[in-house]
C-alpha positions as CSV (number, residue, x, y, z in Angstrom):
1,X,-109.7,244.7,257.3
2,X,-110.6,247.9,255.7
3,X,-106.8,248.0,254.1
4,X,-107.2,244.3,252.7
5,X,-111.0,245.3,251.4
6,X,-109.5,248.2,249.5
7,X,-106.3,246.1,248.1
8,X,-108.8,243.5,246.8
9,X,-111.0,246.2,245.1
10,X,-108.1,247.3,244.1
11,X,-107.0,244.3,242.1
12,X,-110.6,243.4,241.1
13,X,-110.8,247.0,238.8
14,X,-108.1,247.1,236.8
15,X,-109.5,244.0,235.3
16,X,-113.0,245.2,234.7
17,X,-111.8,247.4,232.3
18,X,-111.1,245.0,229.8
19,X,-114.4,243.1,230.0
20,X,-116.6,243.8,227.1
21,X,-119.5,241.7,226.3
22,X,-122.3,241.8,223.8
23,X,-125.0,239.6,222.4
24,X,-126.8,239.4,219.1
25,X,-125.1,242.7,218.1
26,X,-126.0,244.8,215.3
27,X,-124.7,243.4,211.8
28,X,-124.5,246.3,208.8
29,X,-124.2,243.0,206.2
30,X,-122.6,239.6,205.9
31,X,-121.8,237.5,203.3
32,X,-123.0,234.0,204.3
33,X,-126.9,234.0,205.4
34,X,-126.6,230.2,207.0
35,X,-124.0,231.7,210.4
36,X,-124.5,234.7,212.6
37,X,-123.0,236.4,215.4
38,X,-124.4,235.5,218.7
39,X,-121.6,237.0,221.2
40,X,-118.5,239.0,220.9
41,X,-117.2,239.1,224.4
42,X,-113.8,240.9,224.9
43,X,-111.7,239.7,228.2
44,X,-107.9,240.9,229.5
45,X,-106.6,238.1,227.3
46,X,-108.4,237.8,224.1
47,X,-111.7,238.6,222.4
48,X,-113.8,235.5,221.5
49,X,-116.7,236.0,218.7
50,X,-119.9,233.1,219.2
51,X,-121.2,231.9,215.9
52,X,-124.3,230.1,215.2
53,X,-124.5,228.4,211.9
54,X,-127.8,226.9,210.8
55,X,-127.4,224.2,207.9
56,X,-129.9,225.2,205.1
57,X,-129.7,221.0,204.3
58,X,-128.6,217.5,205.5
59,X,-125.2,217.3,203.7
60,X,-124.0,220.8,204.0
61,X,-121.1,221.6,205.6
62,X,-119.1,224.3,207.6
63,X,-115.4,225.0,208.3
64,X,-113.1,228.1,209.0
65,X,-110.1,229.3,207.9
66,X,-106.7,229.7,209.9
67,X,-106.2,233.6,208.0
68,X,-109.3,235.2,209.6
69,X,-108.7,238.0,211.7
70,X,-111.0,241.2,212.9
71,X,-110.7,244.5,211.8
72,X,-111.8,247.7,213.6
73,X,-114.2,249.6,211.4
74,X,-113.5,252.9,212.1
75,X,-109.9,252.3,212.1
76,X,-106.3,250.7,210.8
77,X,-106.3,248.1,213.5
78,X,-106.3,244.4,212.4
79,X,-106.3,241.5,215.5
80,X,-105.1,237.9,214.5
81,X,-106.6,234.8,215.0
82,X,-105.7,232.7,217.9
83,X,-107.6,229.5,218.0
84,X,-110.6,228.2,217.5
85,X,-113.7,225.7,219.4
86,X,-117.0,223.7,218.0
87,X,-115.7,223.7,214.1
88,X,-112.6,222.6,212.1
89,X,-110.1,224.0,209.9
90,X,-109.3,224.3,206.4
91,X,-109.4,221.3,204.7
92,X,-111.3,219.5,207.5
93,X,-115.2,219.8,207.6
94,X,-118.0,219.5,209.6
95,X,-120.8,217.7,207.6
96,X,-124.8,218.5,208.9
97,X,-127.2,215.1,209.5
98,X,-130.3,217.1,209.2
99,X,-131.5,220.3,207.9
100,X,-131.3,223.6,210.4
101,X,-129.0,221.8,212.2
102,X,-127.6,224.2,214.7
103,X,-124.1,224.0,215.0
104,X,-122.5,226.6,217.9
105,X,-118.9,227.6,217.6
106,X,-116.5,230.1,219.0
107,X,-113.2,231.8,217.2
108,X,-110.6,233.4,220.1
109,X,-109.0,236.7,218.0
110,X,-106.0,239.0,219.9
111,X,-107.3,241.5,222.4
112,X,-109.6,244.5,221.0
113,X,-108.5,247.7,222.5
114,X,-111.2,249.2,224.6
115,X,-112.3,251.8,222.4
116,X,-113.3,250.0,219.8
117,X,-116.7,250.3,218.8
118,X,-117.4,248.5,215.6
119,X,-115.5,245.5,214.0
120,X,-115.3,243.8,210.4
121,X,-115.0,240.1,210.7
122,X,-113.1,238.4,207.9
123,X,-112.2,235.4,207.2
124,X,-111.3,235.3,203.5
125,X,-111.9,237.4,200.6
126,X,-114.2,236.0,197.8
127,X,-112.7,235.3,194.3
128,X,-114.8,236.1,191.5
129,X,-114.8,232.2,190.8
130,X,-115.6,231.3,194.1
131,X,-118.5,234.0,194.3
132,X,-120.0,232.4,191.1
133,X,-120.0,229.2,192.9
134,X,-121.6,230.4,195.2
135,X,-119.2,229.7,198.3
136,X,-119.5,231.7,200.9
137,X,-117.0,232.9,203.6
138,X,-117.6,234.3,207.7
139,X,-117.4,237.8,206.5
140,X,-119.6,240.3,208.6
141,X,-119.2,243.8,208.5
142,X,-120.1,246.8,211.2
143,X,-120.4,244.1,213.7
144,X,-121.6,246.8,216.9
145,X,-120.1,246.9,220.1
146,X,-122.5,248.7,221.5
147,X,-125.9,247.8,220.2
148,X,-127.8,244.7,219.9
149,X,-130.0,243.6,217.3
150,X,-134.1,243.9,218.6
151,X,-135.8,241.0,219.9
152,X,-136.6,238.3,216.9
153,X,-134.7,240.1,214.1
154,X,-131.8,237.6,213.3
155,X,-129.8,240.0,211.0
156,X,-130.2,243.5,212.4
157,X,-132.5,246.9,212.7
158,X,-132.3,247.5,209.5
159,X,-134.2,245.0,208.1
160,X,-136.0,245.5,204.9
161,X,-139.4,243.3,204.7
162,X,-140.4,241.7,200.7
163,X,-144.4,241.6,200.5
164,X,-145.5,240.2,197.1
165,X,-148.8,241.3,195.9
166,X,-150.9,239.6,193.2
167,X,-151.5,241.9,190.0
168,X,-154.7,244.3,190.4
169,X,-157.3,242.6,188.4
170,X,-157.4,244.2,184.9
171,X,-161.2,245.7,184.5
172,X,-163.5,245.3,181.7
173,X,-162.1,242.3,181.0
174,X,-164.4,239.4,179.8
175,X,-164.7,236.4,182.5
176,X,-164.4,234.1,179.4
177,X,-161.1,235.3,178.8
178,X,-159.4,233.6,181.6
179,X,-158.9,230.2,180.4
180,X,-157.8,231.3,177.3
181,X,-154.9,233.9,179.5
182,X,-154.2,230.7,181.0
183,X,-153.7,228.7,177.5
184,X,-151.2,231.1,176.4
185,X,-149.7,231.5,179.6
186,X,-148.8,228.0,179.2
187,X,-147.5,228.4,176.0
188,X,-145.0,230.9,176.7
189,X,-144.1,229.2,180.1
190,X,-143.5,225.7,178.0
191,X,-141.2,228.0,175.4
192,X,-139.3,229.4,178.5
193,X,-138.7,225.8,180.1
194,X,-137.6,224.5,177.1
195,X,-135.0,227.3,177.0
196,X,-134.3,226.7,180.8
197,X,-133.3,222.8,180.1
198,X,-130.3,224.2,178.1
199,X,-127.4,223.6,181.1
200,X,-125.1,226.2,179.9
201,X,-128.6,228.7,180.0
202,X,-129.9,227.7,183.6
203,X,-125.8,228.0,184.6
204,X,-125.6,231.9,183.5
205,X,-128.8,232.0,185.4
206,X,-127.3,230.8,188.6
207,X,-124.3,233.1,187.9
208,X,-126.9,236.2,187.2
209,X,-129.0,235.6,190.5
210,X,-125.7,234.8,192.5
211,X,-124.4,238.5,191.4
212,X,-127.9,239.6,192.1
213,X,-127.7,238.8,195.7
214,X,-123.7,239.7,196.0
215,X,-124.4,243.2,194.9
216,X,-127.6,243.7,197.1
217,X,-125.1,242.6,200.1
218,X,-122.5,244.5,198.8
219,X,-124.9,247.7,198.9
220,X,-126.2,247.1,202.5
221,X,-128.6,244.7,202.6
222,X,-129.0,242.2,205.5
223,X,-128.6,238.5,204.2
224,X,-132.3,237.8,204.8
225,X,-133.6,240.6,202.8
226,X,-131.5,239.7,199.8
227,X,-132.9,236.3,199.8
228,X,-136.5,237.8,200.0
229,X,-136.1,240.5,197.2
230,X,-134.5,237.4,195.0
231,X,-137.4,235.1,195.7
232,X,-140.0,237.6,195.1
233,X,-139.0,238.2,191.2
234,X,-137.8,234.4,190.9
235,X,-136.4,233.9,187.2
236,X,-138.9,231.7,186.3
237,X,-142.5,231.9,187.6
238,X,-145.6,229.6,187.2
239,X,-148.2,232.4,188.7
240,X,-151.0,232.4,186.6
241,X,-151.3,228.6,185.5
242,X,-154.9,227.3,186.3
């Protein structure tokens, strides 16, 4: 008995070592605020990464592409994509019914070596056109191994929080000269809208605010915080208007 206990344990060991699991692991950045990583669980066959994309509207839609792979951060290695469950390949896509619909998916890559302690997930690397269409690809960078994300932050510890302020009230000012702040307030915001209803203007406009957000993701901000630092100086604001 004591020969056959110790054979089993024996078997039962070797295969330990290749386990790895984490959830909701620290993210550095990522390129597509509607998915993140729930899981990344590493077995003696394969590693599998969990997704969790949450449609920002009825109508949008989600697929991968076959080329995605993971990368170890720290390192040369690349690991190839093996198949894929819950969401459909390039051309195919999986069309939302309602808005934050939850759609849960998983993407099996080749075995991670058991060292690895941080990994860039890739999927496809932005063209400048696509980027100024806004189309947005699975790519999430410093994906930990090691650390999860704190308990209610979706992105990761990192997280930079946007509070907008109203102006200071200006002093000495005369309480009759509100409505005529307002008047020409109104003015200038009719001037800008009529600028705005120019479709080539409002276009660069999406292009500008697009780059805005790449580059603040590019430099290290979460997705979220992006999106808050954008909203908070919007393009075109109707504070003030009484």
């Amino acid at each position: 008995m004591k020969i056959q206990a110790f054979v089993i344990a024996g078997l039962l060991f070797p295969a330990s070592l290749f386990a790895q699991s984490i959830k909701q692991p620290m993210i550095s950045s990522s390129e597509d605020p509607s998915t993140t990583i729930t899981e990344v669980n590493t077995t003696a066959q394969n590693t599998v990464v969990t997704f969790k994309y949450t449609s920002p509207a009825k109508g949008a839609w989600v697929q991968l592409n076959k080329s995605m792979y993971l990368q170890d951060a720290n390192g040369e290695e690349r690991y190839e994509y093996l198949r894929s469950e819950g969401i459909p390949l390039r051309p195919e896509k999986l069309v939302t019914n309602a808005d934050n619909q939850e759609v849960t998916f998983k993407v099996y890559f080749k075995k991670l070596k058991p060292d690895t302690k941080e990994i860039n997930v890739i999927e496809r690397a932005r063209s400048i056109h696509e980027m100024n269409d806004g189309i947005n690809f699975l790519n999430f960078y410093r994906v930990s191994l090691q650390n999860s994300r704190p308990a209610g932050n979706s992105t990761d510890a990192n997280r930079v929080d946007v509070m907008v302020m109203p102006p200071p009230p200006v002093q000495g000012m005369p309480e009759n000269m509100g409505p005529m702040m307002s008047k020409m307030y109104t003015s200038m915001l009719t001037s800008q809208l009529a600028i705005y209803d120019n479709p080539e203007i409002t276009a660069q406009l999406a292009r500008i605010t697009k780059s805005y957000y790449d580059a603040l993701i590019k430099v290290g901000f979460p997705a979220d915080a992006a999106l808050k630092i954008i909203i908070a100086k919007p393009l075109v604001s109707t504070e003030g208007i009484k």
